[in-house]
C-alpha positions as MATLAB code, in Angstrom:
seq = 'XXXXXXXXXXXXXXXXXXXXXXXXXXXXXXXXXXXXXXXXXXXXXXXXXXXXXXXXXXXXXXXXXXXXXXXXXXXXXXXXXXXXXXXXXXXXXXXXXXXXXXXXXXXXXXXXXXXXXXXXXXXXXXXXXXXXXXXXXXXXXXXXXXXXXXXXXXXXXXXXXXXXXXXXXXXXXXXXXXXXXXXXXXXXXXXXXXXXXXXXXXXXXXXXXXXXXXXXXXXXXXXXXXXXXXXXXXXXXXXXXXXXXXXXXXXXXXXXXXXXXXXXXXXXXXXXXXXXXXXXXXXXXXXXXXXXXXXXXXXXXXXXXXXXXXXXXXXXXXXXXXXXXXXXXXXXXXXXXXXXXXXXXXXXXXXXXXXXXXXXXXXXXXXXXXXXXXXXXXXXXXXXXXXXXXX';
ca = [
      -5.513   -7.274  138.536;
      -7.390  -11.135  138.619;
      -9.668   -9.616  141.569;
     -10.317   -6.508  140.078;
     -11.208   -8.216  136.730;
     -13.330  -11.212  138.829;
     -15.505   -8.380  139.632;
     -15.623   -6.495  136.330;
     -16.781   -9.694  134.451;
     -19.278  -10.099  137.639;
     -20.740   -6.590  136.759;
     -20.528   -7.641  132.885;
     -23.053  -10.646  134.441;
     -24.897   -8.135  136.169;
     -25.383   -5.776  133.136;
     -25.880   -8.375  130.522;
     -29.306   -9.864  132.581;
     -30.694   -6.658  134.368;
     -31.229   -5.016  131.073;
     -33.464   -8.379  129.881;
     -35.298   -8.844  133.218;
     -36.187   -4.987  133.649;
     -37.075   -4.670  130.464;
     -39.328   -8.402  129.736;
     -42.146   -7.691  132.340;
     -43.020   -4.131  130.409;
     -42.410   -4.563  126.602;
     -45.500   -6.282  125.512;
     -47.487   -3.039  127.531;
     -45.164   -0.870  125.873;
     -45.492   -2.238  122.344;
     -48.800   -1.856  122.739;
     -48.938    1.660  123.606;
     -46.915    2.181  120.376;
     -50.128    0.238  118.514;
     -49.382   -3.122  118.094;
     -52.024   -5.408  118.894;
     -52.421   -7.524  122.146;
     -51.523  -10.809  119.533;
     -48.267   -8.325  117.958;
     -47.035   -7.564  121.132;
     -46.535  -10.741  122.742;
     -44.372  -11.530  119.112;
     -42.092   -8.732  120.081;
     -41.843   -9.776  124.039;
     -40.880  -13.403  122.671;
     -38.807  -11.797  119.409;
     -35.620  -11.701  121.643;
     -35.639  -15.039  122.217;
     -35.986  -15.991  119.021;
     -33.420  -13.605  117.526;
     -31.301  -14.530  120.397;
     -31.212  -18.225  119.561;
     -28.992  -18.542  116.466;
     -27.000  -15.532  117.237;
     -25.874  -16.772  120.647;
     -24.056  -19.757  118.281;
     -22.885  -17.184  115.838;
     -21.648  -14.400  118.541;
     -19.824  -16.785  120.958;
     -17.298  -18.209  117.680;
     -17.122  -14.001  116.635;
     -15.319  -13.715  120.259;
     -13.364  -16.136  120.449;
     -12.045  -14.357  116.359;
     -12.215  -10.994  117.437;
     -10.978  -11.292  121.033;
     -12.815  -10.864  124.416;
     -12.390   -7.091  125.170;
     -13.339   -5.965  121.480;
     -16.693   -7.832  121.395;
     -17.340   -6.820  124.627;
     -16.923   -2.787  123.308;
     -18.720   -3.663  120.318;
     -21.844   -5.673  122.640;
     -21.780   -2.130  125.078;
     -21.467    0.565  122.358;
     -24.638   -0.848  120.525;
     -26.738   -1.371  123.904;
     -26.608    2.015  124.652;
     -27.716    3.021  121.075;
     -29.734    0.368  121.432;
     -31.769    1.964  124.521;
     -31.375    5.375  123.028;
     -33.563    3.684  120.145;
     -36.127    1.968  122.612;
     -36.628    5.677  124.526;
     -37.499    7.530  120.948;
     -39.407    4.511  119.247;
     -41.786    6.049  117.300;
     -43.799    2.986  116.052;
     -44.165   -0.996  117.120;
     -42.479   -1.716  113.530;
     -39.484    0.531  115.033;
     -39.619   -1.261  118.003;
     -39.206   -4.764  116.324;
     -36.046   -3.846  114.584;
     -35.238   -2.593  117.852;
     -35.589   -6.114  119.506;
     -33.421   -7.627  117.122;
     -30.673   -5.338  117.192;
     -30.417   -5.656  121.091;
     -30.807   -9.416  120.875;
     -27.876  -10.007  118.277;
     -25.393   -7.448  120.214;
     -26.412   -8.763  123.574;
     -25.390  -12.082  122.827;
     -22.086  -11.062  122.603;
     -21.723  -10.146  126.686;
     -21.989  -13.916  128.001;
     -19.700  -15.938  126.298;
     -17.038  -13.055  126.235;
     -17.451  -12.859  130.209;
     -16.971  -16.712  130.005;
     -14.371  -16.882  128.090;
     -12.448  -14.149  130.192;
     -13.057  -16.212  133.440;
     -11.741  -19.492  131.476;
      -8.528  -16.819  130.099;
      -7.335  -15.266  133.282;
      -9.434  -16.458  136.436;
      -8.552  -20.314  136.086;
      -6.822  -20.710  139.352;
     -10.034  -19.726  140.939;
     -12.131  -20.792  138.475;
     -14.467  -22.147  141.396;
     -15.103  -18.502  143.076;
     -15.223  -16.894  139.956;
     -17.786  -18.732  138.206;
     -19.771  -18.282  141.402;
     -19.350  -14.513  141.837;
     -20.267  -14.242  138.366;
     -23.537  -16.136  138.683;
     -24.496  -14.659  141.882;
     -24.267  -11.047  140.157;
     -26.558  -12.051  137.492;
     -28.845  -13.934  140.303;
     -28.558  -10.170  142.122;
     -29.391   -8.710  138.774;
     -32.926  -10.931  138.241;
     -33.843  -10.177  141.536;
     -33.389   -6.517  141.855;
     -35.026   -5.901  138.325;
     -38.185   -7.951  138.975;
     -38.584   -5.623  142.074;
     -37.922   -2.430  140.051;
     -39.415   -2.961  137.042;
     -42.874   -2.311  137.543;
     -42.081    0.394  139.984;
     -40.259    2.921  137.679;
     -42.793    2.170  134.876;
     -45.501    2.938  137.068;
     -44.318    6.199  138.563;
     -41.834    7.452  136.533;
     -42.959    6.064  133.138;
     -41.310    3.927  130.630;
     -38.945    6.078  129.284;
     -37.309    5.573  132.849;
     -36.215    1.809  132.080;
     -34.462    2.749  129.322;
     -32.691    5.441  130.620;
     -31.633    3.137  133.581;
     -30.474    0.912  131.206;
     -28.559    3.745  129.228;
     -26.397    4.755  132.004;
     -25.437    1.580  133.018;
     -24.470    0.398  130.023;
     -22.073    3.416  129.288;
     -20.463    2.691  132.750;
     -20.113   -0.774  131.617;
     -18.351    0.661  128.699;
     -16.469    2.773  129.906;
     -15.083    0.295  132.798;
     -14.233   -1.932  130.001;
     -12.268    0.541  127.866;
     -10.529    1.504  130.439;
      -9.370   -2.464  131.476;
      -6.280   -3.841  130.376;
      -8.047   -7.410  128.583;
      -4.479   -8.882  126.432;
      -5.924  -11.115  123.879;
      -4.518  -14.640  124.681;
      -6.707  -16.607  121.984;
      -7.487  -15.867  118.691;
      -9.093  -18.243  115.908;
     -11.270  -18.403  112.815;
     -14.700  -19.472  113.234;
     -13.764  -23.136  111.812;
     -11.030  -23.433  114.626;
     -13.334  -22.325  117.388;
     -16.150  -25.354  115.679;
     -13.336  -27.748  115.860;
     -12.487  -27.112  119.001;
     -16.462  -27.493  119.709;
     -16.622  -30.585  118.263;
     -13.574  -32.225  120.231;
     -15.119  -31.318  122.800;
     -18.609  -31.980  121.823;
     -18.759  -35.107  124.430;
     -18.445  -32.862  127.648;
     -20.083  -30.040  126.314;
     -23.670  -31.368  125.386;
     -23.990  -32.440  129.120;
     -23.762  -28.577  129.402;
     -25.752  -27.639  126.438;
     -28.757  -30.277  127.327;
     -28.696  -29.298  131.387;
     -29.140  -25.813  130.470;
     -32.368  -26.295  128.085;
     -33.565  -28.574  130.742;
     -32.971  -26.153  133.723;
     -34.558  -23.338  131.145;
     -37.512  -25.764  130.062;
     -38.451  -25.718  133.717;
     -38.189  -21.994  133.690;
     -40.061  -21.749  131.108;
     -42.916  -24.101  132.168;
     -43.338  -21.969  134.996;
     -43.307  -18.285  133.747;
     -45.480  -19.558  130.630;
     -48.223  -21.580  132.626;
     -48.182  -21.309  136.857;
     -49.602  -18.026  136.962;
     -52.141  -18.939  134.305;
     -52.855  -22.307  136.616;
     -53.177  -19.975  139.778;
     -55.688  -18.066  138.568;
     -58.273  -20.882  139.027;
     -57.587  -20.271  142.757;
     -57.260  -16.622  143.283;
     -57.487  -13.303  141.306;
     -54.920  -12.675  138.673;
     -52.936  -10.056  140.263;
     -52.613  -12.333  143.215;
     -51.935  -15.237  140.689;
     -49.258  -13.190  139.149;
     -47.125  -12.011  141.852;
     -46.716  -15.825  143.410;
     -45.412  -16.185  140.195;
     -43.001  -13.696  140.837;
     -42.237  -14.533  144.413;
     -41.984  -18.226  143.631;
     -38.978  -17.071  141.270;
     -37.599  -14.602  143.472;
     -37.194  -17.020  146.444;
     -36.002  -19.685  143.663;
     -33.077  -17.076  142.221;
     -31.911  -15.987  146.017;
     -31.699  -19.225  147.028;
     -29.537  -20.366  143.860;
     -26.580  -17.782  145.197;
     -25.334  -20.102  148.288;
     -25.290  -22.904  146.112;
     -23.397  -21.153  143.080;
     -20.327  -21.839  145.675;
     -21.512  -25.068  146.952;
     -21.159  -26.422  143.166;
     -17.115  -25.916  142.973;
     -16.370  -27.814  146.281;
     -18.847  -30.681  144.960;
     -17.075  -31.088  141.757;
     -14.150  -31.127  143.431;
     -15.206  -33.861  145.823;
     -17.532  -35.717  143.968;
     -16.864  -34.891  140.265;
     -18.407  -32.931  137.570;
     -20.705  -35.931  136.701;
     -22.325  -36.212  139.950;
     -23.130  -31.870  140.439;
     -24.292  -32.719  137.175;
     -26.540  -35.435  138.319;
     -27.332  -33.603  142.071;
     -28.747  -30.971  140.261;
     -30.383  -32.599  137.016;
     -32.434  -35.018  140.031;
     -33.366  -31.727  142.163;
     -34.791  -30.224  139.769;
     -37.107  -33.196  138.975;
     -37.729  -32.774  142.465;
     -38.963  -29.470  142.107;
     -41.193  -30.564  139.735;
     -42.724  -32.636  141.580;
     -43.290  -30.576  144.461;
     -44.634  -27.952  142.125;
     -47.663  -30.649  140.836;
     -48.350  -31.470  144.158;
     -48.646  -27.961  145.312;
     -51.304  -27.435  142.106;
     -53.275  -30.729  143.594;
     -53.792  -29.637  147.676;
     -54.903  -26.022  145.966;
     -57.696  -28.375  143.953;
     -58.639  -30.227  146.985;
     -58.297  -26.997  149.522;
     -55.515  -28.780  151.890;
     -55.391  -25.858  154.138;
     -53.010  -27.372  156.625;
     -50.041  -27.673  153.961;
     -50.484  -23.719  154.915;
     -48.206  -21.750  157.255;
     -49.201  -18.146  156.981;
     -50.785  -18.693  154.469;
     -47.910  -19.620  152.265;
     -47.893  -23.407  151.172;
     -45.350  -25.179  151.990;
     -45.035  -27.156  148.775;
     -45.051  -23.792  147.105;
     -42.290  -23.010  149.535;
     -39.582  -26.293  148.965;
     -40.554  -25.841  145.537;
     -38.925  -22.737  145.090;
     -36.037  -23.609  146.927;
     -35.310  -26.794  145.726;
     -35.612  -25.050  141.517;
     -33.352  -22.508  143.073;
     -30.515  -25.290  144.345;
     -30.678  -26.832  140.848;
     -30.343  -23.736  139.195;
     -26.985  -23.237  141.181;
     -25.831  -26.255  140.598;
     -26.565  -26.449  136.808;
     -25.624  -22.648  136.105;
     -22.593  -23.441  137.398;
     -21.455  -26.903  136.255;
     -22.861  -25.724  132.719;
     -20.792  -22.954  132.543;
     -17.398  -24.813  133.945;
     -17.051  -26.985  130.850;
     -16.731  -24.512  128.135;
     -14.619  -22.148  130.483;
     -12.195  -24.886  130.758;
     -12.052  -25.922  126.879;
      -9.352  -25.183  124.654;
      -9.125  -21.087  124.658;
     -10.043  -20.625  121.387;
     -12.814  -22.757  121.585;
     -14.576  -20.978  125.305;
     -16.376  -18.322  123.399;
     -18.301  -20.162  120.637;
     -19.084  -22.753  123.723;
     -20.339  -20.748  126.008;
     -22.463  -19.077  122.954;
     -23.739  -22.471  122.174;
     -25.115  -22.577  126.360;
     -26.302  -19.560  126.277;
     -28.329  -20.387  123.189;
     -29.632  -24.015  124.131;
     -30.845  -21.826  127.670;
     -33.100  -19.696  125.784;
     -34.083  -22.583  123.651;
     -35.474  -24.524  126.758;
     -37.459  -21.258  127.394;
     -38.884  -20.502  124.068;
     -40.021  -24.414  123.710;
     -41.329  -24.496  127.193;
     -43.269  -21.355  128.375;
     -45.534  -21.771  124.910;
     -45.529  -25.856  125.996;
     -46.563  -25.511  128.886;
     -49.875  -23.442  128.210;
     -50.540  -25.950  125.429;
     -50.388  -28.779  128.079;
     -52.306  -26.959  130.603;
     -55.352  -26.165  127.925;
     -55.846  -29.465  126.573;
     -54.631  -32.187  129.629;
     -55.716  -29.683  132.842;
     -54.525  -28.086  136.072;
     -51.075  -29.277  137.098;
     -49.593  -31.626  133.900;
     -47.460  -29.138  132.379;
     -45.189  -29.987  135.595;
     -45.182  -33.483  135.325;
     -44.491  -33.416  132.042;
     -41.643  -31.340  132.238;
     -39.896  -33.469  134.757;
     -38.556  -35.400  131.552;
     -36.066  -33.328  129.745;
     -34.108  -33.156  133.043;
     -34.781  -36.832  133.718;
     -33.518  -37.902  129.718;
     -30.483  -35.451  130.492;
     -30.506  -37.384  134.251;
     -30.292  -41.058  132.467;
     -27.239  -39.682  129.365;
     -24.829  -38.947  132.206;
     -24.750  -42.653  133.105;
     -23.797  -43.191  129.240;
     -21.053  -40.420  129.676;
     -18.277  -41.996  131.546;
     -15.480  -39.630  131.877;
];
């Protein structure tokens, strides 16, 4: 039953990212062609974000009061009306209550799959978490390459229909899965429980808006900086590659973080991956600076190397701090895991939302290649607090 559930929850992983990634590269382009303007239609691309935010917090303390399996029906029910309502929008105003809905229910899929892994899966909570966040890492990757694909020659009426199916198999996995309801509290018992355990769990909350800043900094403003070196469809797909090679390369180290932390402690993965990720910063400025100055031997067929270790070394911090992130709040108090993990889900897209605008901000008004030093410091401020948290 625990391995058949490991990989249920992975698939929950899987299903609660795909449907974001697939559908993020297309929905400004499809708002539009439903007759919002260019300004309207980057609103609703950025609207699920925004809606997401507070009702990550809010959805998180519903499952740990409702109970894992129910909010999980309830989250897969209304995604599949959901994309039933995307495929027959008949306007861009339809389409923005649209965004909100599936922001508000999909928040309900992480912490529940969090909270089931801290519930059942504890004895391996190591593997779990790991499967779990290579699934999702799977999910990323296979819906960047897709994406663009089934819009382009099968239309987009396609995604959602995708989407639609795989929901209901979601669903109908999960009502079919025997999920006993071991915790149950009121919303105050799952904040007190938060609060206890507020120490440990803002080293979680604050990695993740760091790890997400970064994210953000480089989906908002790399492409954007690239395209003073080469066209903007070339621009645009390094983006895309840089974050491809940066999610694949997260998976190995998903399973490196549980044998660190059980070596070296949670404080040090914490640390490993808070300082890599600097790292990658750093490699990312430098790799803006030999394109300015046309250092063509950094070059190995024709990919940059900087380019290259940049990637990789975002996609070992993002292992790392996925993973220790999510450990803390799967090992609280039960009735506490869901309104925890809610709160990292929410500070993740926080770090996005304040970042990707940020960074085109910084790269307007200070030039080519500062939005990446600057955003070595929320990692760097989280870097310096673990030295004032001592257990």
């Amino acid at each position: 039953m625990r391995v058949n559930l490991l990989f249920i929850v992975a698939f929950l992983g899987f299903i609660g990212v795909v449907d974001t990634s697939i559908i993020s590269p297309i929905i400004a382009v499809y708002a539009e062609s439903l007759g919002a303007s260019k300004t309207l239609a980057g609103l609703i691309a950025g609207l699920y974000s925004i809606v997401a935010i507070p009702s990550s917090i809010i959805m998180g303390m519903i499952i740990d009061k409702i109970g894992r399996k129910r909010g999980l029906i309830i989250a897969l029910i209304s995604d599949s009306l959901v994309f039933l309502l995307y495929l027959f929008a008949p306007n861009y105003t339809f389409l923005i209550l649209v965004r909100i809905l599936h922001a508000i229910f999909d928040s309900l899929i992480f912490p529940a799959s969090i909270a089931i892994i801290g519930d059942f899966l504890m004895r391996r909570i190591g593997f779990s978490l790991a499967t779990f966040w290579s699934f999702t890492a799977i999910a990323i990757i296979i819906a960047s390459a897709t994406a663009s694909i089934l819009v382009r020659f099968l239309g987009f009426s396609s995604i959602f229909i995708v989407l639609l199916i795989l929901s209901s198999i979601a669903l109908f996995i999960i009502s079919i899965t025997e999920i006993p309801t071991l915790y149950k509290s009121s919303i105050k018992q799952s904040s007190e429980i938060i609060k206890k355990n507020i120490k440990e769990l803002s080293l979680a909350f604050l990695s993740m808006f760091a790890i997400y800043y970064i994210n953000g900094v480089i989906v908002g403003s790399l492409g954007t900086t690239l395209t003073s070196f080469y066209p903007e469809r070339i621009a645009a797909s390094y983006v895309g590659y840089f974050m491809a090679i940066a999610t694949a390369s997260a998976i190995p180290f998903f399973y490196l973080s549980s044998r660190i932390i059980n070596i070296k402690g949670l404080l040090f993965s914490f640390r490993l991956g808070l300082f890599v990720s600097i790292l990658s910063n750093v490699f990312l400025y430098l790799y803006i600076i030999s394109e300015i100055n046309k250092i063509y031997y950094l070059k190995i067929a024709n990919v940059n190397i900087l380019y290259l270790i940049g990637s990789i070394t975002l996609g070992f911090s993002l292992g790392i701090l996925f993973f220790s992130s999510s450990y803390i709040p799967a090992r609280v108090n039960g009735s506490g895991r869901g309104g925890g993990s809610g709160i990292v889900q929410g500070f993740s897209l926080l770090g996005i939302a304040i970042g990707a605008p940020l960074s085109g901000f910084i790269l307007e008004h200070l030039g080519l290649g500062f939005q990446f030093l600057i955003a070595i410091f929320p990692p760097l401020v989280v870097l310096l607090l673990t030295f004032i948290i001592k257990s």
